[in-house]
N, C-alpha and C positions, 0 to 999 in steps of 0.2 A: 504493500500500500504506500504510495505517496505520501511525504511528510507534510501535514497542514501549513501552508505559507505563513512566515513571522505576522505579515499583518492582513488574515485573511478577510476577504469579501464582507462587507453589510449588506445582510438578507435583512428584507421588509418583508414580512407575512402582510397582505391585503386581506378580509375578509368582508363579505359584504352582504347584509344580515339582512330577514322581512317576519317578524313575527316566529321565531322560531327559538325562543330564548333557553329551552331545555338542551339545545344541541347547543347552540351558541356558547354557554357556560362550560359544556364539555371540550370545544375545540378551542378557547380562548385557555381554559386552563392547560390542556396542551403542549400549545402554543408557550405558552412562559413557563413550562418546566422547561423549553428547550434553551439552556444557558447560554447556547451562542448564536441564540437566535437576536438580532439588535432593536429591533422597533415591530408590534403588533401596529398595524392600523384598522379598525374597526368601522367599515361602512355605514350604518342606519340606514334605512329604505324608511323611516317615519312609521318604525314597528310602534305598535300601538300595545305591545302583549307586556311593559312593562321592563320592556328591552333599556328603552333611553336609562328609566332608573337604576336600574342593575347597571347599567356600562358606568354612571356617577358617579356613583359608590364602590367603585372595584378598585381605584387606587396604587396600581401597579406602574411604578412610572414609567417602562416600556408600553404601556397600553395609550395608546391616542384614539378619539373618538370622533368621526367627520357625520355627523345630522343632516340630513337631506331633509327640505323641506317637504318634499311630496315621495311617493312611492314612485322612481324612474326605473323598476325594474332590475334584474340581475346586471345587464348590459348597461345600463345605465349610470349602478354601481359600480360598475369595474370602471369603467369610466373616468367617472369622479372621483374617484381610489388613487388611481395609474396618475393622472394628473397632479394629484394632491401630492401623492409620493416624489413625482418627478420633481415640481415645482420645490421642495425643500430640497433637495441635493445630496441628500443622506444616505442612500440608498445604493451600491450597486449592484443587487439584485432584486427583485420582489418576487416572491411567492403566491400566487392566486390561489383560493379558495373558496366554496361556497361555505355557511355557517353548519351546514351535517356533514362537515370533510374535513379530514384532518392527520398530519402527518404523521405515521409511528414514530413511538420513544424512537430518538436515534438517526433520524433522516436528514435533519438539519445537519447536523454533525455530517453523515455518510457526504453528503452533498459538499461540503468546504474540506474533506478530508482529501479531494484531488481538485489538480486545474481544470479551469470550467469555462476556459476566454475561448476556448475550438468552437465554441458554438454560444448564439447569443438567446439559446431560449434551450431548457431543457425540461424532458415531461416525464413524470411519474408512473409507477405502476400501482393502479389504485381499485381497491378492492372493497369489498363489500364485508360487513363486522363478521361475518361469516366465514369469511378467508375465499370468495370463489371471487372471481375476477369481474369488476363492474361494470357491467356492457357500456353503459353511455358514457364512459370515459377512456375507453380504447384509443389509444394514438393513432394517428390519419395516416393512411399513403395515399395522396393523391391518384386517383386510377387515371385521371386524363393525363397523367406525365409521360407515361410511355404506352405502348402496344400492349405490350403483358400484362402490365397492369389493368387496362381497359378491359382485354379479353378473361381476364384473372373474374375480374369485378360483373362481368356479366354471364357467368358461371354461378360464382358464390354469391354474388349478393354482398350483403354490408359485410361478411366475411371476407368480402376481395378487395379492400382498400383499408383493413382496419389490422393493426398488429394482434394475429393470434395467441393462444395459450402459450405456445410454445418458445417466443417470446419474452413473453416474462419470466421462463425459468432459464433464459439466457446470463452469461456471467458477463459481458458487456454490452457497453452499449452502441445502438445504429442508429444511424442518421433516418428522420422521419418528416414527415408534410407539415403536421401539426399534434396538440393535444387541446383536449380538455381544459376551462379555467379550474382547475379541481388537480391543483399539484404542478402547473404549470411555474416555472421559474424562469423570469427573463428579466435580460440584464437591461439596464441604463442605455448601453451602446444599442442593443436593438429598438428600443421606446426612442430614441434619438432618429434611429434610420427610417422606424415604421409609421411615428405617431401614438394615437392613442386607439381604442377599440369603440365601434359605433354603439355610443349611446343610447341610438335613436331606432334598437334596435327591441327595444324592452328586455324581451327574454327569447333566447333558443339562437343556436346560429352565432353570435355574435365570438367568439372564441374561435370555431373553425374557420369566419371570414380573415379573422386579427392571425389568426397561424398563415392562411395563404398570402395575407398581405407582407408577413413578416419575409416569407419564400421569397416575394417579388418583390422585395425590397434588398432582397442580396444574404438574408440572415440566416445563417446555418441553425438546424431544429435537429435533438437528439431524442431521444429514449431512452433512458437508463432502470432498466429494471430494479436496481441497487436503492432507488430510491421510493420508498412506499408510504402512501396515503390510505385510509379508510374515508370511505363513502356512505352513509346511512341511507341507501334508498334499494328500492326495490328493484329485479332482475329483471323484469320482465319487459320487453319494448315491443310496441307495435301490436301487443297482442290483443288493446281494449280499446274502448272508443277515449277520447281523449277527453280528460275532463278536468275544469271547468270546461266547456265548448266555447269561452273564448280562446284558449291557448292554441283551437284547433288556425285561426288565421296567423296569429303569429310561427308557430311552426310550419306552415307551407309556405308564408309569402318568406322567412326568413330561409328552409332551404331551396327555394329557388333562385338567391341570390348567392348561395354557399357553388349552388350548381354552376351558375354562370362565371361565378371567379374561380372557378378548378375547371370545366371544361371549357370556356371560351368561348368568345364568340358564334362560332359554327357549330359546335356538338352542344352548345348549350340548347340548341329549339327541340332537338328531336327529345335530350333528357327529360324539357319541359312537356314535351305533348306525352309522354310515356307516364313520368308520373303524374301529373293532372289526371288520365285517364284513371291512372290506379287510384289516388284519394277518389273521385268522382264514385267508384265501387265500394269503397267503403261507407258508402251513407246508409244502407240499410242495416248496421251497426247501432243507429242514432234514434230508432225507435220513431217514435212520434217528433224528435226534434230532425227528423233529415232534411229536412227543405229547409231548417238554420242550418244546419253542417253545410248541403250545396251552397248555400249563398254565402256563407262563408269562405268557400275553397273557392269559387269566384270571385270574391274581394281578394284573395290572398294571390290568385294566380293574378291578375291583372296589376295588384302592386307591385308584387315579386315581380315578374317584368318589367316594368315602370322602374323598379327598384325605390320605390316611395315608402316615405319612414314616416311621415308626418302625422298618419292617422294617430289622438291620444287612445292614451289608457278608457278613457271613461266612453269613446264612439264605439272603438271596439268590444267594451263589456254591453254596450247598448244594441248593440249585431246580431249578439248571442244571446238573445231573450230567449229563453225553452218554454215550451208549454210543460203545466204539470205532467211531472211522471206518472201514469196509472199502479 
């Protein structure tokens, strides 16, 4: 192993919180047993569960608390995070997270224990309290970067562009598209090259657009198994109707803009008519709300085209009116 540099790196843990203050308590406490971890920064989304009091009163003078006035969403939080972070100077790494994720004893440490300038963003292998590996956090291979990959990816499916099992019981690490905000670590030099992550994206998507943007901004992206996070959510993806049935517009119109910035101009139309087709079959899922879910995945394909961020929080909860459930 690598000897720790005399004066290693300043890691920023970002974490960015909505009403979730049982998890929150467990990943902030985490978080500050990790001794060489340098500064928490704790998002608020204008949790309303009693969050704001409890951050007041916690007292830890590595803990900093940034209050948002309105609830801008996860994206919105990282955002306002990344900015916040950057704008003090402190920092030369930050660590993302959402407030049910959080790094194992030890990871902070594994992470500074070798040099990390080969690449300005490096992504976690993050798992579920369970110990199985947490689907919606699988590292990216972009499939529109080469031949194999594409033909790889219309074979297997989301298994053809996402790092497998096998993978993470690798003993180094490989270079990768993107990860997850959930263990994601990136340096100062790359927030410099790439910017900051769309805020105006609320939730979903906004993570794997900020990883492609980082690609085409020149920033090498790694995967290190070595470094492990726990995730508190459930396995299962794709398998139920999406619920609240607002999140069903924000997750289509957001990946159809994930689609267009990895396939491109030209292969983006046919991905779009393929999956359009496929959400449009899932409405008989929606019971008595399926004519919300279509005119939802119609708002969603038409802005995701458009690529239009503007709609708020409160038009799109207004979209999703459902009739009583029988």
């Amino acid at each position: 192993m690598t000897a720790p540099e005399p004066n290693p790196p300043r890691v920023t843990a970002l974490v960015v919180t909505f009403n979730r203050l049982a998890e929150l308590k467990k990943t902030v406490a985490r978080l500050l047993d990790s001794a060489n971890l340098a500064h928490v920064l704790v998002v608020d989304n204008a949790s309303s569960d009693g969050t704001a009091e409890w951050l007041r009163t916690h007292g830890d003078e590595r803990l900093e608390v940034l209050s948002l006035p309105r609830n801008v969403g996860g994206a919105g939080g990282f955002e306002a995070g990344m900015r916040h972070v950057h704008d003090a100077g402190t920092a030369d790494w930050v660590l993302l997270m959402d407030d049910d994720a959080r790094p194992y004893p030890g990871a902070i440490a594994t992470f500074l224990d070798r040099p990390r300038n080969s690449h300005g963003a490096w992504v976690a292998a993050v798992y579920q309290p369970d110990g199985t590996v947490c689907e919606m956090n699988r590292p990216l291979i972009n499939p529109f970067a080469s031949l194999g990959g594409f033909l790889r990816s219309l074979v297997a499916g989301r298994d053809g562009y996402h790092i497998q099992d096998e993978g993470y019981a690798a003993t180094e690490p490989r270079d990768v598209d993107g990860g997850s905000f959930v263990g994601l670590f990136v340096s100062r030099t790359a927030i410099e090259r790439t910017g900051f992550p769309d805020g105006s994206l609320f939730i979903y998507g906004d993570d794997a657009l900020y990883s492609l943007a980082m690609c085409e901004a020149g920033v090498r992206i790694a995967f290190d198994p070595g470094l492990k996070f726990e995730h508190a959510v459930g396995s299962e993806m794709g398998q139920h109707p999406i619920r609240p049935l607002w999140k069903v517009y924000y997750m289509y119109r957001n990946q159809l803009m994930v689609y267009r910035a990895a396939a491109g101009p030209v292969l983006f139309w046919p991905v779009c008519l393929i999956k359009t087709l496929g959400w449009k079959r899932r409405a008989q899922r929606y019971g008595a709300a399926r004519e919300t879910y279509r005119s939802l995945v119609r708002r969603a394909v038409r802005d995701g085209i458009a690529r239009r961020t503007d709609a708020s929080f409160d038009e799109v909860r207004s979209w999703a009116t459902e009739p009583p459930r029988s």
